[in-house]
C-alpha positions in Angstrom: -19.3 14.0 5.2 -22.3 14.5 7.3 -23.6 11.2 9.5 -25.3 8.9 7.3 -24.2 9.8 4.1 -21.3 8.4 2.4 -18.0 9.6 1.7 -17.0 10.2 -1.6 -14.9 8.2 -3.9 -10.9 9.0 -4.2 -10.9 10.3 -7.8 -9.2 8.2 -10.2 -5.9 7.9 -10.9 -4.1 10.0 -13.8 -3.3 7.6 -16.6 0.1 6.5 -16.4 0.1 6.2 -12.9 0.6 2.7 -10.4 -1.4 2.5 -7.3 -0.3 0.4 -4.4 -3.5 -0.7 -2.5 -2.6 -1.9 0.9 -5.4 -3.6 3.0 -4.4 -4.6 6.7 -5.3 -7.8 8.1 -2.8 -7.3 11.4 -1.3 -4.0 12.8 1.3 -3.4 10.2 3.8 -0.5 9.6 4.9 0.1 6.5 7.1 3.1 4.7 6.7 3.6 0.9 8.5 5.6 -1.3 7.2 6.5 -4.7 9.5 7.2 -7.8 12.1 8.1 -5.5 10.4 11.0 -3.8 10.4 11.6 0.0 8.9 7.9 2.3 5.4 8.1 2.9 5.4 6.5 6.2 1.7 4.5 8.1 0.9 2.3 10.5 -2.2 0.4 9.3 -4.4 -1.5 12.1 -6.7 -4.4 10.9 -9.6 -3.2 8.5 -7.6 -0.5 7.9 -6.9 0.4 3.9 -4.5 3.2 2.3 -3.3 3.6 -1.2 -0.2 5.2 -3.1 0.3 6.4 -6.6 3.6 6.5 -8.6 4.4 7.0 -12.4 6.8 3.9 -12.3 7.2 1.7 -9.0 7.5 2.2 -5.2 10.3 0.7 -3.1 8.1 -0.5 0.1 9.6 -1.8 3.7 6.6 -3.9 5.6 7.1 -4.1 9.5 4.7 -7.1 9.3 4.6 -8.6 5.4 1.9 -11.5 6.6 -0.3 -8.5 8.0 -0.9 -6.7 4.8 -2.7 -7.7 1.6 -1.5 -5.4 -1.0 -2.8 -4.7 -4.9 -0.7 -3.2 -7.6 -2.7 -1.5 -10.5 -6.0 -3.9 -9.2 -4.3 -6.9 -9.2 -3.3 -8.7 -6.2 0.0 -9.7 -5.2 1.0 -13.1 -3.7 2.1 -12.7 -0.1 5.4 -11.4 0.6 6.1 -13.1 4.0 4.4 -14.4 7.1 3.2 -12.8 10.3 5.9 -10.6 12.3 8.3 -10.7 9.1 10.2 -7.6 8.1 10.6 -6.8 4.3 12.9 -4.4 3.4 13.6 -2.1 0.2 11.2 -4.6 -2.1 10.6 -2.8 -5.4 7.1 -2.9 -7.3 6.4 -3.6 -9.8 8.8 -6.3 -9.8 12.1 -6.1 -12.1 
């Protein structure tokens, strides 16, 4: 978009679908796989926001779980470790 206007809105997602919001806090890496389909892999610094869409759930691995503040479907989940923690393989939504 040209300076000084603003960039437009993602378009909404399909109904059916699950977004994953992830908003960095800390430099995090993370690597998400949707429905099975091939790892989606970021490294986030602070400010930083990206968001994934699945039809069912995503298996996510965090390089720094107390660095990210994620959202599933616009509701925000608890935190899943502390600062400098590795989460591996944690499936959302939640079984």
């Amino acid at each position: 978009a040209p300076a000084g206007l603003p960039l437009p809105s993602p378009p909404p997602p399909a109904a059916g679908t699950r977004v994953l919001l992830a908003r960095a806090q800390e430099q995090t890496w993370m690597l998400v796989r949707s429905d099975g389909e091939q790892a989606r892999e970021v490294l986030l610094r602070a400010g930083d926001t990206v968001r994934f869409v699945a039809t069912e759930r995503f298996l996510v691995t965090l390089g720094n779980a107390g660095g990210v503040a994620l959202s599933l479907d616009g509701v925000p989940l608890p935190p899943l470790g502390r600062s400098g923690q590795v989460v591996r393989d944690l499936a959302l939504p939640r079984p």
